[in-house]
C-alpha positions as CSV (number, residue, x, y, z in Angstrom):
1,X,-39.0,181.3,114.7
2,X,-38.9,184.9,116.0
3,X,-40.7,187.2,114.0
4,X,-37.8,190.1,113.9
5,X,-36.1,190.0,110.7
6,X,-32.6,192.0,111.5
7,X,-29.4,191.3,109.7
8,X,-25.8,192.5,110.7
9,X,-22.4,192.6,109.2
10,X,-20.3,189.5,109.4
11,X,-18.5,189.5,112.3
12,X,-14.6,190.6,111.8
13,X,-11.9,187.8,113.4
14,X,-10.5,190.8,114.8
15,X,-12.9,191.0,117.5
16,X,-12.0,187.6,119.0
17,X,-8.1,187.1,120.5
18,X,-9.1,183.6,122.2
19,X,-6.8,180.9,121.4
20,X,-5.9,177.6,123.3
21,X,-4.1,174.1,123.6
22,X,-3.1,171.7,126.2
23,X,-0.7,172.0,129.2
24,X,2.2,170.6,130.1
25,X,1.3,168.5,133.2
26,X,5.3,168.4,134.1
27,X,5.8,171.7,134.2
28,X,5.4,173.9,137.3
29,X,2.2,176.3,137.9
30,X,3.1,180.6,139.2
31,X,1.7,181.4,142.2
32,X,1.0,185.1,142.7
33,X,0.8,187.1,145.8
34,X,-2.4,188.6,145.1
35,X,-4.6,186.7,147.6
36,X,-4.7,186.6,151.7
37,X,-7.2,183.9,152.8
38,X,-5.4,180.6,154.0
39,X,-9.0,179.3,154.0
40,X,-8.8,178.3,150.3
41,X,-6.2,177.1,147.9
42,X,-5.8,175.0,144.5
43,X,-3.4,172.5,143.6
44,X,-2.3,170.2,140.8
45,X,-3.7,173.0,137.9
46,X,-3.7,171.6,134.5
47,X,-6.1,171.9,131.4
48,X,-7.2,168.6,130.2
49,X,-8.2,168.2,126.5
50,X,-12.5,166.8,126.3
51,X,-12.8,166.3,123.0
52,X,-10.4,163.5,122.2
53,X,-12.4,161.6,119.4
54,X,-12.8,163.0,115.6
55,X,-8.9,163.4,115.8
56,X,-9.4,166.3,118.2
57,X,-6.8,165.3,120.3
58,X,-4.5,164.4,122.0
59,X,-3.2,167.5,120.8
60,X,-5.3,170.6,120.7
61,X,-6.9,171.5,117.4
62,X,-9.7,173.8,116.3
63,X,-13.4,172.6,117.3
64,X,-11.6,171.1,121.0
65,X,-12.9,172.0,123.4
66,X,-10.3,172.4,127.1
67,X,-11.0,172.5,130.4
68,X,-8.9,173.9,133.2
69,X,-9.1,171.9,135.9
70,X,-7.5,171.5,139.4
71,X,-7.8,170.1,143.3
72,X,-9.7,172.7,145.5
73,X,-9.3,172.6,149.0
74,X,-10.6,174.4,151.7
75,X,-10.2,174.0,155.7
76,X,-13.6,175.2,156.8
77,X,-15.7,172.6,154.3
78,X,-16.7,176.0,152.3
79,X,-18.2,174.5,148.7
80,X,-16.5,176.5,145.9
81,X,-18.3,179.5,144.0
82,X,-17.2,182.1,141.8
83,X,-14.2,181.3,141.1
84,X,-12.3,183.6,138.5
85,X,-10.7,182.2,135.0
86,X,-8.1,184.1,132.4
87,X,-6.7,182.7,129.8
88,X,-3.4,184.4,127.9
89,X,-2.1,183.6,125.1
90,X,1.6,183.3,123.4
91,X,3.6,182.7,120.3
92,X,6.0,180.5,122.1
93,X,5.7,178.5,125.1
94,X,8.2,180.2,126.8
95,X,7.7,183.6,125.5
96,X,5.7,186.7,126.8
97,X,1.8,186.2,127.0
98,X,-1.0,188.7,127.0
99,X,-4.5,188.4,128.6
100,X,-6.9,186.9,125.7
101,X,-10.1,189.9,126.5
102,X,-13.2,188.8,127.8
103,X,-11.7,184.5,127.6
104,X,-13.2,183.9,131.2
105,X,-14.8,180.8,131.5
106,X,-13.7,177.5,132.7
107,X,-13.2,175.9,129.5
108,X,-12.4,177.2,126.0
109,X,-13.5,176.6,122.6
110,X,-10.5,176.9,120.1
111,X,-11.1,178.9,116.8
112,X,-8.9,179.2,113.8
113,X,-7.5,182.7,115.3
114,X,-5.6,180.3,117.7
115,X,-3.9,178.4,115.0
116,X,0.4,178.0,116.2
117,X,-0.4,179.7,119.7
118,X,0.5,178.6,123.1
119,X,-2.2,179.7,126.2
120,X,-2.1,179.3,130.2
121,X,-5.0,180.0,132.8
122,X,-5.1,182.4,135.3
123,X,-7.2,180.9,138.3
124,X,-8.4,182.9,141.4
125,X,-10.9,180.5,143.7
126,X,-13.4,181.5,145.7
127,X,-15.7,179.8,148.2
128,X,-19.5,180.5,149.0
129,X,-18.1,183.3,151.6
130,X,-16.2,184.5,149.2
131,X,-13.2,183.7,150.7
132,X,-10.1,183.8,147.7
133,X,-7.4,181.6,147.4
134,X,-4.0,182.8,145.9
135,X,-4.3,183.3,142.1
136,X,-2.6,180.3,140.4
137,X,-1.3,180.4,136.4
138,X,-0.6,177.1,135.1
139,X,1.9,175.9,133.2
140,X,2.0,176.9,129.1
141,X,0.3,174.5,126.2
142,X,2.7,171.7,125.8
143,X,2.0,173.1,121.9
144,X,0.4,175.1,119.9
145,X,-3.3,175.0,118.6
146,X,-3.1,172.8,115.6
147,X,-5.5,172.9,112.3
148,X,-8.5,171.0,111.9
149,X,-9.6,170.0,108.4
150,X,-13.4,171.1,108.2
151,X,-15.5,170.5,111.2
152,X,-15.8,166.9,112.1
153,X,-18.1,167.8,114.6
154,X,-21.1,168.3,111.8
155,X,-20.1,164.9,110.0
156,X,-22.8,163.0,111.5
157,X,-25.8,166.2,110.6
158,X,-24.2,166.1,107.1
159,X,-24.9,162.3,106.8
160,X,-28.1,162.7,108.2
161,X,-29.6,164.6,105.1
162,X,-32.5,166.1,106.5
163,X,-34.5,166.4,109.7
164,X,-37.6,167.7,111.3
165,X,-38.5,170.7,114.0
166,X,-41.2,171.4,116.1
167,X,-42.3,174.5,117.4
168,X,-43.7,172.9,120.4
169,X,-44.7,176.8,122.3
170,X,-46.9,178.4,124.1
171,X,-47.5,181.4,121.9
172,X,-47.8,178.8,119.2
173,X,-50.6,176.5,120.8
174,X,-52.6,180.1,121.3
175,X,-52.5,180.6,117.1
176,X,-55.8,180.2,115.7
177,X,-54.8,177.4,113.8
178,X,-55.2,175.5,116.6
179,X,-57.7,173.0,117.2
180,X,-60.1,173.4,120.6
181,X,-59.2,169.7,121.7
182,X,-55.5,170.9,122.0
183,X,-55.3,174.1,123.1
184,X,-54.3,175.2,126.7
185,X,-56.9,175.8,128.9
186,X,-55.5,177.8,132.1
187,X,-58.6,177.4,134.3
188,X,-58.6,173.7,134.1
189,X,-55.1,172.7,134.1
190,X,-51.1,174.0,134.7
191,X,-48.7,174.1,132.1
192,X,-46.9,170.9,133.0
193,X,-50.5,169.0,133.5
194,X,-51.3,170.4,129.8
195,X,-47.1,169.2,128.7
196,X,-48.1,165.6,130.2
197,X,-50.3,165.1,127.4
198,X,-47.6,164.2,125.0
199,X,-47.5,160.9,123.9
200,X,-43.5,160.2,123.3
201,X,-43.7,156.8,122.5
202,X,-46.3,157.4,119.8
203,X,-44.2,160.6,118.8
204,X,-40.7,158.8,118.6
205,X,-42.4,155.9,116.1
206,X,-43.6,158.6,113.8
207,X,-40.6,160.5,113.4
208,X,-39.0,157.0,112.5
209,X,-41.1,156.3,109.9
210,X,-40.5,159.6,107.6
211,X,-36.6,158.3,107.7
212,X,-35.1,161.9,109.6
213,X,-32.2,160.9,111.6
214,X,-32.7,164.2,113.9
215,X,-35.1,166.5,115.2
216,X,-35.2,170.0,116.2
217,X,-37.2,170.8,119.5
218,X,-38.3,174.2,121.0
219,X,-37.9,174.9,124.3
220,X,-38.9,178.3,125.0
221,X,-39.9,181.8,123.5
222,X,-41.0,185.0,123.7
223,X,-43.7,183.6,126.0
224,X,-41.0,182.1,128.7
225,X,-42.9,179.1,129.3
226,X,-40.7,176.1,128.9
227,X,-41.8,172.0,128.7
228,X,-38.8,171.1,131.1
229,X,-37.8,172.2,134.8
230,X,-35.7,174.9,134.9
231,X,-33.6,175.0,138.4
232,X,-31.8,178.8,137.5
233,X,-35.2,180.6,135.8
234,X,-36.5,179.3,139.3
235,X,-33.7,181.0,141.1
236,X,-34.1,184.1,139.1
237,X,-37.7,183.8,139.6
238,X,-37.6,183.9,143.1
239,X,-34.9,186.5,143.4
240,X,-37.3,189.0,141.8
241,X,-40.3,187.9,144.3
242,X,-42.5,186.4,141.8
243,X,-42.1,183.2,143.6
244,X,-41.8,181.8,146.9
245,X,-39.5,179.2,148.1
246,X,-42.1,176.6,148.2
247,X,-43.8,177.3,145.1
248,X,-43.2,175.5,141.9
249,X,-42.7,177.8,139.2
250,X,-46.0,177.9,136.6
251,X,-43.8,178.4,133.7
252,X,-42.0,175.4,133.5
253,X,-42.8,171.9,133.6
254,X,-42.5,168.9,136.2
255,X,-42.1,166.4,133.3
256,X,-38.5,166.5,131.3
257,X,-40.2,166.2,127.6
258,X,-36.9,166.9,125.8
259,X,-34.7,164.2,128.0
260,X,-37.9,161.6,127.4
261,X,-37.8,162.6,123.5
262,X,-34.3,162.2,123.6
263,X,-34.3,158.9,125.2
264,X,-37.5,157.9,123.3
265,X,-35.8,158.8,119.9
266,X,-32.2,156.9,120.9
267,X,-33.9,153.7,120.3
268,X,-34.2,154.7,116.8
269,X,-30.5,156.0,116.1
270,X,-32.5,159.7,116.3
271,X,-30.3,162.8,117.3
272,X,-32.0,165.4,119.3
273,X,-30.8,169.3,119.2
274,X,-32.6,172.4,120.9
275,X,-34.0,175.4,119.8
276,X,-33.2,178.3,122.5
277,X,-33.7,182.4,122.2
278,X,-29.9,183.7,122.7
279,X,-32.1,187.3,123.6
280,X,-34.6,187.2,126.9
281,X,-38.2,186.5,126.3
282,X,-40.2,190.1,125.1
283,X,-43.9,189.3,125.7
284,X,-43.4,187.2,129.3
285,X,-46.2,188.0,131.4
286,X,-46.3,186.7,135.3
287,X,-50.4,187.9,135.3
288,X,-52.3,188.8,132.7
289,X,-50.1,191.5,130.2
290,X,-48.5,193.1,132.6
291,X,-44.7,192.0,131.1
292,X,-43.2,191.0,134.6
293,X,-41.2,188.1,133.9
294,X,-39.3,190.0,130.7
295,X,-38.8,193.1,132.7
296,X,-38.2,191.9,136.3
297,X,-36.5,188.5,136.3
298,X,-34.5,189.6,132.8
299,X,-34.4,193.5,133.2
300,X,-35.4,193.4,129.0
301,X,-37.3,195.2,126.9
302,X,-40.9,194.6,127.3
303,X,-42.3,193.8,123.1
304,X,-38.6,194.6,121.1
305,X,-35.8,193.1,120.8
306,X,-33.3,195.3,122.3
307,X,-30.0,194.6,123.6
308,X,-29.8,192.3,126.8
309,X,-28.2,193.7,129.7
310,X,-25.6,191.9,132.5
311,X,-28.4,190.4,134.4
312,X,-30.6,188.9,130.9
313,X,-26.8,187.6,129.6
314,X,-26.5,185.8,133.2
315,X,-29.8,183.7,133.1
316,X,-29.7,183.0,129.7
317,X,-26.0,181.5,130.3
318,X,-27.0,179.7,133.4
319,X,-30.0,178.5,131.8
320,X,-28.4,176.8,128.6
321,X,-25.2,175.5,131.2
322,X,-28.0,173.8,133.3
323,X,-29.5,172.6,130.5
324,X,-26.6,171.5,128.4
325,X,-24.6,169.3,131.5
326,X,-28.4,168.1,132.4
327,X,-28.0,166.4,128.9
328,X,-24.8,165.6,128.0
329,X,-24.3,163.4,124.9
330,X,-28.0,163.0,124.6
331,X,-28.1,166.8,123.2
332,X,-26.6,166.9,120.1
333,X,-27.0,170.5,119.0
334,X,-28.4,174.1,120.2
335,X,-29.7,176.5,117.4
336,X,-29.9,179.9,119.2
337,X,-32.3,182.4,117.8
338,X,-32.5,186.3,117.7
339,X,-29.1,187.2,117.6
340,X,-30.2,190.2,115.6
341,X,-27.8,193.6,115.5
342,X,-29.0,195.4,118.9
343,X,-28.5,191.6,120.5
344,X,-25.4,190.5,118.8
345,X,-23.5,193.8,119.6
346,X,-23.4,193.4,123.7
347,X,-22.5,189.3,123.1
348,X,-19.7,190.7,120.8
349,X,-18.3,193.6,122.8
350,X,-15.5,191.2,124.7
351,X,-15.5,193.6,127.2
352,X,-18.6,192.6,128.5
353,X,-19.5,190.1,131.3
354,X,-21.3,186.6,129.5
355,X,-19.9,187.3,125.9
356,X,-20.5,185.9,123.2
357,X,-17.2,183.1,124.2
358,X,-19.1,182.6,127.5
359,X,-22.5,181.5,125.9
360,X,-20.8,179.4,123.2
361,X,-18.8,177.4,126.2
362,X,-22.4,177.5,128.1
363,X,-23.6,175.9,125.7
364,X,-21.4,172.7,124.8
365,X,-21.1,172.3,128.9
366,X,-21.7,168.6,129.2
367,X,-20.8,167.5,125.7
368,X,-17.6,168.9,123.7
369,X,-18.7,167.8,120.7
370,X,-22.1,169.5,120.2
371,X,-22.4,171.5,117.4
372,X,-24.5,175.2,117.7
373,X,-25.8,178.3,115.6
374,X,-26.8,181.3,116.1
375,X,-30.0,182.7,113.8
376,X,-29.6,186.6,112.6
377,X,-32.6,186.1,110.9
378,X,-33.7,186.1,107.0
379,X,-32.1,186.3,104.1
380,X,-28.4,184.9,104.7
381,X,-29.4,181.5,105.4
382,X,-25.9,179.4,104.4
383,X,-23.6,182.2,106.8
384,X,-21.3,181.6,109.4
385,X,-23.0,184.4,112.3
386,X,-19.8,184.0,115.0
387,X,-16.5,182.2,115.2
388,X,-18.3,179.9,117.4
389,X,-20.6,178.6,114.7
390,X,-20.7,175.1,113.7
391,X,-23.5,175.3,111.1
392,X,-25.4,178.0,109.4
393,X,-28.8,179.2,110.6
394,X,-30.2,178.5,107.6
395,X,-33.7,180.3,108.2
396,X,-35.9,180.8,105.0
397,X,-39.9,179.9,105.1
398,X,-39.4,179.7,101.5
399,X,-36.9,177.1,101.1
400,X,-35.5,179.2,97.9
401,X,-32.0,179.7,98.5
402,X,-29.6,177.5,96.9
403,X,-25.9,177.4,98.4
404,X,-23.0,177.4,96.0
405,X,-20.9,173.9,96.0
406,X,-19.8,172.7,99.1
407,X,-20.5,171.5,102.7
408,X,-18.6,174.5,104.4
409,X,-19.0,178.2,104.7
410,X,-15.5,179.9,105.6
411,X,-14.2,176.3,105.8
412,X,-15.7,175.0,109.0
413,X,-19.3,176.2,108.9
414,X,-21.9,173.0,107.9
415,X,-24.8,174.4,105.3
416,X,-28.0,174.1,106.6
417,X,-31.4,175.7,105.2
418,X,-34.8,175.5,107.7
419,X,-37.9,176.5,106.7
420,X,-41.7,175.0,107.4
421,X,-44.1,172.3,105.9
422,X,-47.0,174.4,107.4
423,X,-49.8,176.5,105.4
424,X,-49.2,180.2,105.3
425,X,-51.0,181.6,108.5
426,X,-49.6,184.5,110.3
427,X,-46.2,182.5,111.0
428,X,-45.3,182.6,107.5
429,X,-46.1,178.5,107.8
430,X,-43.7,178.0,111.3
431,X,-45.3,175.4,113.3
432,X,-49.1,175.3,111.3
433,X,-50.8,172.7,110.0
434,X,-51.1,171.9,106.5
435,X,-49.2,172.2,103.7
436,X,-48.1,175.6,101.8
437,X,-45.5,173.6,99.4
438,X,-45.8,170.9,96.8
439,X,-44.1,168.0,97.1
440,X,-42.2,167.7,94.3
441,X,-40.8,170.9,95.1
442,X,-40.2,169.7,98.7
443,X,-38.4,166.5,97.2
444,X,-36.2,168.2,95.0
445,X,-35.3,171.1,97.4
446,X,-34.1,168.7,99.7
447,X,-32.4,166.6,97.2
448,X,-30.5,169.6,95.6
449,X,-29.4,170.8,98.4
450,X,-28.1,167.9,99.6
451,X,-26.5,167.2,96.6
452,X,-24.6,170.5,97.1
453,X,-23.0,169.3,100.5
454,X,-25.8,171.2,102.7
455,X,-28.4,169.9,105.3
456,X,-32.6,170.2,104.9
457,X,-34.4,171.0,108.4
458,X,-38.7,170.4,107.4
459,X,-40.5,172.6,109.7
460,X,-43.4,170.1,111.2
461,X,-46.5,170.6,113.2
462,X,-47.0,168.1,116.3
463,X,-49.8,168.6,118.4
464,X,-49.6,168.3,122.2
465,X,-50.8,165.1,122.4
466,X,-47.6,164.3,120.3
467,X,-48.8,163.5,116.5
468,X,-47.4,164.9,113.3
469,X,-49.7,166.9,110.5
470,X,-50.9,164.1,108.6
471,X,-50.7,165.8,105.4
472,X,-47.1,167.1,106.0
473,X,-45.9,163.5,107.1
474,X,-47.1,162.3,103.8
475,X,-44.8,164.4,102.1
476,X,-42.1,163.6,104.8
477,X,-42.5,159.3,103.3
478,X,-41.9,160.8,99.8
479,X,-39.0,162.9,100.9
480,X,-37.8,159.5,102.3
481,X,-38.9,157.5,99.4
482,X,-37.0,159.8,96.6
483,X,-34.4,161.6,98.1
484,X,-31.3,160.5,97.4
485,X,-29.3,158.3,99.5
């Protein structure tokens, strides 16, 4: 968890116009006369409905997920890149339609706000020499966005009851809490030597046995280091000279630990979601303190959480896509943290380049169906943060809020409450060892809140070597043993 604790307002529907549905494939694209290079051209535009199961589709309803997709051609073998998307949006589907603000991505995730309305997609390609082909709209929505009853997407998390995180980070394995044998020892070893160390097999059986049905892995921080290759923090990397073209980057790892846990923990019918900063790392240093990496690759602000700029938005979004199509259906969920006020106003301002509408789609790239969050910190733990959000944040070390009946905030929104297992260090219990809970009240927090319709996430220390806190997984069995079914 990041330490900040700010809160904002919830956000008004007002500030989000997007709407969409699916296109009739028989009726006939608009060409406009806006481009002049015979180089490149589309054909056959259409938008094609992914998310097809949990009566999604065929139709388009809230929580689907569409894609607007077409042939690209281009007579000197130039690969496409940067492409332009707009979607507009009507009341009929033959009436007038207005440009949906800041709805620029390739896909679009349909919110309530899009209930009875009819869209189209403005499309200019573009190759690698940035060449543009003529600007093609397609055809309108064959109908209009159609109601979903709750959020299907969360059914599964809702039947799972309760699962376990790790705050598998750097700035974590430095906390005095942790033991000699497994801390990081930069002289002797790189970061992804010191990430081989993690026993998955051994890790996947343990989970098993406390009975969670999903687990909640860190990727990354304030520190930037992350325990998986990273192909666009490379390219950002280089791009501000901290790395050559030969190097490997000393932030990341060789080794894929999330893709092995995910495969590891499939054997066991285990879900896997991510845990992901939706602000830059603060406190990334390239050598010694000197705050580099958060000021030169992410133009941030070096030790606050200020509001990231155009270029922090960019590799954040690239980051998450990469990471999201890399993992498809194996990635269940994303839980972005620090969307606190300064943060959350630029994602919200539509008028800004990667918005909020672009991360969201970013982040179900490769899977339709995966549900996300986004953390404004303590204190409103059961709230739905955007329009995007399929669950609540649910943040409280305490585990002492109690939701009022019912799954759902604001009638799509899965209840969930997180907070950690640990002892009390200077995390306030996130990722320590120990126990700073009894486990009776651990039992019957988890069973009350499930009983209300909402979902327990147990905060759990696992050591690099990939073994649970022995103490914590023995209240873990009794949370399996006595919680009810």
């Amino acid at each position: 968890m990041q330490p900040k604790i700010n809160l904002f307002s919830l956000i008004c529907s007002a500030l989000f116009v997007l709407n969409i549905a699916v296109f009739d494939s028989k009726a006939h694209a608009e060409t406009l006369n806006n481009g002049n290079n015979p180089v490149v051209s589309i054909s056959n535009i259409r938008v094609k409905n992914l998310s097809l199961k949990y009566g999604l589709g065929p139709e388009p309803h809230v929580k689907s997920v569409l894609e607007v997709i077409y042939k690209y051609k281009n007579t000197e073998g130039f690969e496409e890149s940067g492409t332009q998307y707009q979607w507009y949006i009507g009341d009929s589907k033959n009436g007038q339609y207005t440009k949906l603000a800041g709805i620029h991505a390739k896909t679009i995730i349909l919110l309530k706000e899009y209930i009875g309305k009819y869209l189209k997609c403005e499309v200019t390609a573009q190759d690698v020499k940035g060449n543009k082909a003529k600007t093609v709209i397609s055809a309108s929505t064959k109908t209009g966005v159609l109601l979903t009853d709750a959020n299907p997407l969360t059914d599964w998390f809702y039947e799972a009851k309760y699962g376990l995180s790790h705050h598998l980070l750097k700035e974590f394995i430095e906390r005095s809490f942790t033991p000699v044998q497994e801390q990081w020892d930069a002289s002797k070893q790189t970061w992804s030597q010191f990430i081989d160390q993690f026993n998955v097999q051994e890790y996947a059986k343990q989970v098993n046995e406390t009975g969670a049905k999903f687990i909640l892995l860190t990727l990354n921080q304030n520190s930037g280091y992350y325990n998986t290759p990273v192909a666009a923090y490379d390219k950002y990397m280089r791009q501000a000279g901290l790395l050559k073209d030969e190097d490997d980057n000393p932030m990341t790892s060789k080794r894929d630990l999330p893709g092995e846990i995910m495969d590891e923990l499939a054997k066991y019918g285990i879900k896997v979601m991510l845990y992901h900063p939706s602000n830059p790392p603060n406190r990334s240093h390239w050598k010694g303190n000197d705050f580099r990496v958060t000021s030169e690759v992410f133009h941030y602000t070096p030790g606050q959480n200020g509001a990231p700029g155009d270029t922090a938005r960019q590799v954040l979004n690239e980051i998450i896509s990469e990471l999201g199509a890399r993992y498809g259906e194996k990635l269940a969920g994303f839980w972005f943290d620090g969307f606190y006020k300064e943060p959350a106003s630029v994602y919200l301002d539509m008028n800004n380049v990667y918005n909020i509408s672009d991360f969201a789609n970013a982040a179900k790239k490769g899977n339709p169906y995966r549900i996300i969050a986004y953390n404004t910190g303590w204190g409103a733990p059961f709230r739905k943060s955007t329009p995007y959000s399929d669950y609540s944040a649910g943040e409280d070390p305490n585990l002492g809020s109690i939701p009022s009946q019912g799954r759902f905030t604001d009638d799509d929104c899965q209840k969930m409450m997180w907070g950690p297992l640990g002892s009390m260090y200077d995390v306030h219990g996130w990722g320590c060892p120990g126990t700073s809970k009894e486990t009776d009240f651990v039992v019957n927090r988890t069973d009350t809140l499930n009983s209300l319709g909402a979902v327990m996430i147990l905060d759990t220390r696992v050591s690099i070597f990939g073994v649970l806190d022995p103490k914590q997984v023995a209240q873990l069995l009794e949370v399996k043993k006595r919680v009810s079914p």
